[in-house]
N, C-alpha and C positions, 0 to 999 in steps of 0.2 A: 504494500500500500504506500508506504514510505517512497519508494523509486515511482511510481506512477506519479506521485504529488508533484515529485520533483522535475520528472520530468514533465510534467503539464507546466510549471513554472515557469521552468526555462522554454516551452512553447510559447507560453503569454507575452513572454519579455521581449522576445524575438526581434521586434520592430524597432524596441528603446534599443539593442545593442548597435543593431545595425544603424540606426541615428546616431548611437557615440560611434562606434566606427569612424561611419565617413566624417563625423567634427574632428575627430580626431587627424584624420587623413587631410583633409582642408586646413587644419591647422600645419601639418608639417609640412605641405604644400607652400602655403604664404609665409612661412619660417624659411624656405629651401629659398624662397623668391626674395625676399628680404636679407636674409645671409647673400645673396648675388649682388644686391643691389647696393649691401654696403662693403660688399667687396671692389666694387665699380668703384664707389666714391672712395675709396681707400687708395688703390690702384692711380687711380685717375691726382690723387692729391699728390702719389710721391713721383708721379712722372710731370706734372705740374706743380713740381714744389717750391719754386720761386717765384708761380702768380698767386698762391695759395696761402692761409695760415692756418696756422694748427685749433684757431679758433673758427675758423671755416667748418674746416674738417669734421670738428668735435659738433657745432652747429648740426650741419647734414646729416652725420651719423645719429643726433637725437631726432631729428627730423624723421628719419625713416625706420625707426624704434616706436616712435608715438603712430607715425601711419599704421606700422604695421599692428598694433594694439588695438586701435583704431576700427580698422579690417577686419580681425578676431571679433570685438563685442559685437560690430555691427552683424556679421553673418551669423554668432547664434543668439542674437535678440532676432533677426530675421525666421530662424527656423522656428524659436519658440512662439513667435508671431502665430507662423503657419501652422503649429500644432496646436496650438491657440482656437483661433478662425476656424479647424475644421474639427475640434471638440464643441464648439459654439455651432456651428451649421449640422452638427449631428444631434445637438439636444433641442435644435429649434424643430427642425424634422421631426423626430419624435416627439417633440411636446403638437405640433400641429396633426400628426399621423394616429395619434392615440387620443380614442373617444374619451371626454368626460365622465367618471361615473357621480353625478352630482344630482341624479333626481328621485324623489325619494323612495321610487320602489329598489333603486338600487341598493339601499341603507341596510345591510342584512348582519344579522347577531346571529351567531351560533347559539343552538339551543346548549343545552347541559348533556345530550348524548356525545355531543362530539369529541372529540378526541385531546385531550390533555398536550399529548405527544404523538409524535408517529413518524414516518419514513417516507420522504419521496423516491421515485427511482426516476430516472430519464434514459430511454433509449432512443438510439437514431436521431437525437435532437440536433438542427442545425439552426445556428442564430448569424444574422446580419445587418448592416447598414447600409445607405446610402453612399457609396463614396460621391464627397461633391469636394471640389477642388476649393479650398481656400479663397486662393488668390481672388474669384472670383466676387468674393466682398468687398473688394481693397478699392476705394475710388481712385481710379486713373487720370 
């Protein structure tokens, strides 16, 4: 019972790894791009280093330290955005897609036979959503 749990777990999760995954991948990415591009200004200062100064230098390189920090929150405020947006577009759906039960022959009390306790079972049950893209709330 214990290894079905777990591995039902690690089924559920499945979608949050693969979003840190690739953050994580996007992030080594704009590091790999950023290591280049203060390699350039570095490069470029000691083959230029008579129109240059070392306060230049040190300038540029915070320059492209704070971009690239910059770049980082921006793309995962962006993702959380999107996972945002389509947790909100899936409980709008469903708040519109499921009937009210607000009138009063709906109003039902269990008599005293019913049952204290007891045991669901589920077979063959498949549940889903609407996928609807985000983006598609976003004013352009």
């Amino acid at each position: 019972m214990d290894e079905r749990n777990t591995y039902r777990l690690n089924e559920s999760q499945r979608a949050l790894y693969v979003l840190l995954c690739l953050q994580r991948w996007l992030n080594l990415v704009l590091d790999l791009t950023v290591g280049g591009m203060a390699l350039t200004a570095v490069a470029l200062a000691v083959i230029f280093r008579s129109a240059t100064s070392g306060g230049a230098v040190g300038v540029a390189l915070n320059v492209v330290i704070v971009t690239t920090t910059t770049l980082l929150r921006l793309v995962e405020s962006w993702t959380t955005l999107e996972i945002s947006l389509g947790a909100v577009a899936r409980l709008k759906s469903m708040e519109e897609n499921t009937p009210a039960e607000d009138q009063p022959w709906e109003i039902l009390s269990p008599d005293s036979a019913w049952p204290s306790s007891g045991e669901i079972e589920l077979n063959a049950v498949s549940a889903s959503y609407k996928w609807v893209l985000a983006s598609r709330f976003i004013p352009s």
